[in-house]
N, C-alpha and C positions, 0 to 999 in steps of 0.2 A: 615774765611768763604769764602772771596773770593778766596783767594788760593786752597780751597777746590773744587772750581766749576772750576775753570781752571784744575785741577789734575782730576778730573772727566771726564772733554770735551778732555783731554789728552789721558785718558786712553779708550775713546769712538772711539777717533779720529783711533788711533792703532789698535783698535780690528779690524773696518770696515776696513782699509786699509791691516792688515794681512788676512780678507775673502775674501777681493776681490784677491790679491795675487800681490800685491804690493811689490817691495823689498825695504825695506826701511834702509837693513844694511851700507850703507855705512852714508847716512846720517843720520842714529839711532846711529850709532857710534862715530861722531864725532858730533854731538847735545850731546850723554853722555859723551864723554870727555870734550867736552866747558860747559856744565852742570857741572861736579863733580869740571872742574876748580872755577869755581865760584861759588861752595857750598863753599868748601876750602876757598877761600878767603873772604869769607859772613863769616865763623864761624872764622876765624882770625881778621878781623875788629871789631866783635861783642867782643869777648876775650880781646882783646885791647883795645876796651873803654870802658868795663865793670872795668877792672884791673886797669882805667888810674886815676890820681887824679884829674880830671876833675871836676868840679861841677856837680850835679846831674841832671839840666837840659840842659848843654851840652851833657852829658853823651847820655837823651833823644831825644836830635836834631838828634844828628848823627847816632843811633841808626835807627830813622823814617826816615832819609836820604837815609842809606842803604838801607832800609826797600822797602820802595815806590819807590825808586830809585834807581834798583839795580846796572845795570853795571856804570850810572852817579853817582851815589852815592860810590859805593867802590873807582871810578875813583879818583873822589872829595879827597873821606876821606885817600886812599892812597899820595896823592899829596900835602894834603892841611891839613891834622886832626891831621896826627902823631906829635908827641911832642918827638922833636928832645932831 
């Protein structure tokens, strides 16, 4: 739900900046490239502790880490989670 209300004030944010006539390509484009990068590695983190044989409430920590904590959390779980 919160997610929801941020993608909402997101997509508020854009409309009124495209009427007013804003150009937001250069940093709409590289906010969607640092975006898709770290979807990418949000659904590879999640892949990987889902898969890992971790206990199930590790499994959950790291999970809510990434989750609430996105770029400190993947930072974390890339440096500190994987199971060599």
């Amino acid at each position: 739900m919160c997610r929801a209300s941020f993608v909402g004030a997101a997509i508020v944010f854009l409309a009124r900046s495209m009427r007013e006539g804003r150009d937001l390509m250069i940093g709409g484009t590289l906010g969607g490239i640092l975006g898709l990068i770290h979807l990418v590695l949000f659904v590879i983190a999640a892949i990987e502790i889902l898969g890992s044989n971790k206990s199930l409430g590790n499994k959950l920590l790291w999970l809510l880490l990434i989750l609430f904590l996105p770029l400190i959390g993947l930072i974390i779980y890339f440096l500190m989670g994987r199971g060599k």
